[in-house]
C-alpha positions, 0 to 999 in steps of 0.5 A: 451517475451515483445513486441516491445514498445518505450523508452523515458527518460524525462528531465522534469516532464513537458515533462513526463506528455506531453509523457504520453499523447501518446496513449499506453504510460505507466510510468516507476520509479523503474520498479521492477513490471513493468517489471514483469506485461510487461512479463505475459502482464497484459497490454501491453505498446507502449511507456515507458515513465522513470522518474527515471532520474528526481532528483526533485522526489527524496529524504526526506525533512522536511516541515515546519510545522516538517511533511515529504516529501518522493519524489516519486522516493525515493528508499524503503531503503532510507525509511527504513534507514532514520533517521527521518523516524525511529525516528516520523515514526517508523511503516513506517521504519518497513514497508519498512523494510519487503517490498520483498528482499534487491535487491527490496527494492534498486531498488523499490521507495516508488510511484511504491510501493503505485502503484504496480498491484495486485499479484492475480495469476488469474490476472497475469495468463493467465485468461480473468479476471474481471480485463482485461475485462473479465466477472469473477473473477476466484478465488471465486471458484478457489484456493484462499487461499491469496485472501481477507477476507474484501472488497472483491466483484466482485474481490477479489485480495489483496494489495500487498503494505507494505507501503501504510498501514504504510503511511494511519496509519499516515494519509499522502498525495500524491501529483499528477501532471497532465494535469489539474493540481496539486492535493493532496488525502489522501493515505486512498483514494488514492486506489479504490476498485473493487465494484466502479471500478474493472479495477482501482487500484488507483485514478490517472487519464491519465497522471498523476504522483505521485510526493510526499507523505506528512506525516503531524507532527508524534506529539508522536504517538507510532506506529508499523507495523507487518506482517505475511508471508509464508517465512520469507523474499521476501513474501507478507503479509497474515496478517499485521497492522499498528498501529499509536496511541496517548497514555495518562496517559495510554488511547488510546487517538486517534487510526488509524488501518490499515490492509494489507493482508485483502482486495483490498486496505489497509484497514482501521479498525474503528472496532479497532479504536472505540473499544481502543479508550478513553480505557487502553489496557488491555487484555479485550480490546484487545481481543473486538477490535481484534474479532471487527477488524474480524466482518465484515470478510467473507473468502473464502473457502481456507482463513478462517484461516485468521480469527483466523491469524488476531485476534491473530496478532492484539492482539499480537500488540495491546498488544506490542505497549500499552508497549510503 
């Protein structure tokens, strides 16, 4: 059951920011994990404060120098089926595409999604964790076949978002408003480990709200995004990459991976970047980058086989996007 907590509906960001200062206050958008995390009570929540009325958050606009601004109250279908998106954007379009179930992806916008807790069944449970202030991480030694395989230490739970990777393929930005005033971080920076902070999964200070993400000009990149689940729809990845590259006369010009599925926050790979770049894809390369990608890997006793998973998806993408 949830517990008793107050209702209030913003007409303002202003007012929203002055709600969220109220001790025990917690933001609602779409509300598709929100509601899911009130019920295990992950946290708890006195006052719900609901932006989703709040239109100056909503919706897709081209900036002036011919990137995106995606509102953070953008729906994840709006994403997927917007034309510009599909056209500069194609490994955003496709992430939106793969995120949960056609009811989720109506309600859900794309700041919750780049928000959303870790889906680690401990976490969720009803275990004193390393994330609710308890003294371990139940899955080193528990069952822990869709934990992390990179970046993982004290906890080792897994981002859940299909987007994010996406989006710090592209190097976008978020924008946060908040008591101290407005900011912009990189999505690649925007997520914080556990080894900095194991309570924390985002940057985002008391009070403040996404507001937007910026995509800079796609400039011709070629990109995909591909995940690999347990069920063919409305699952989390246990593999995936986000490609964004600039391919001339055949060479990996410039190159940024990202990985979901394999660590705390999406997960970047320099391995792939420095092993493709200035080179053809040809099979040689591929096969270097996808073992580079995995070198650093340390699986737990149930997710080895993520290893081998990673490697044979990377190539499989590396090889389609080097198609054109």
């Amino acid at each position: 059951m949830l517990t008793n907590f107050s209702y209030v509906r913003p007409k303002t960001l202003k007012e929203a920011m002055k709600q969220l200062t109220s001790p025990g206050a917690g933001l609602h958008a779409g509300g598709t994990d929100l509601l899911g995390c009130l019920r295990d009570h992950v946290f708890e929540i006195k006052r719900l404060v609901s932006i989703s009325g709040l239109k100056e958050l909503k919706g897709i606009t081209t900036t002036p120098d011919n990137g995106l601004r995606i509102g953070a109250l953008t729906t994840i279908t709006e994403v997927a089926e917007h034309a510009a998106v599909n056209e500069h954007y194609a490994a955003l379009a496709q992430a939106a595409r793969e995120v949960a179930s056609p009811q989720l992806r109506n309600q859900g916008t794309m700041g919750g999604n780049l928000c959303q807790k870790p889906r680690c069944w401990y976490y969720r449970g009803e275990f004193n964790c390393l994330r609710k202030g308890g003294e371990k991480c139940f899955a080193v030694a528990g069952e822990n076949q869709y934990h992390c395989i990179l970046g993982g230490g004290p906890c080792f739970i897994v981002h859940p978002s299909d987007t994010a990777p996406a989006l710090a393929a592209f190097d976008a930005s978020v924008r946060i408003t908040g008591p101290k005033g407005p900011r912009t971080v990189p999505v690649e920076k925007f997520h914080v480990l556990p080894r900095t902070d194991v309570r924390r999964d985002t940057v985002l200070e008391p009070g403040e709200i996404v507001t937007e993400i910026v995509l800079p000009p796609s400039r011709g990149l070629r990109s995909s995004y591909r995940k690999v689940r347990a069920r063919a729809s409305w699952d989390f990845a246990l593999a995936g990459v986000a490609l964004a590259l600039r391919i001339k006369d055949g060479v990996v010009a410039d190159a940024r991976a990202v990985l979901s599925g394999a660590a705390p926050v999406p997960w970047r790979s320099r391995e792939i970047e420095a092993a493709i770049t200035g080179r053809k894809l040809d099979a040689d390369v591929i096969a270097k980058a996808s073992a580079a990608a995995m070198k650093s890997a340390q699986p737990l006793k149930e997710n080895e086989y993520k290893v081998p998973l990673f490697r044979g998806m990377i190539e499989e993408e590396l090889a389609a996007i080097g198609k054109g």
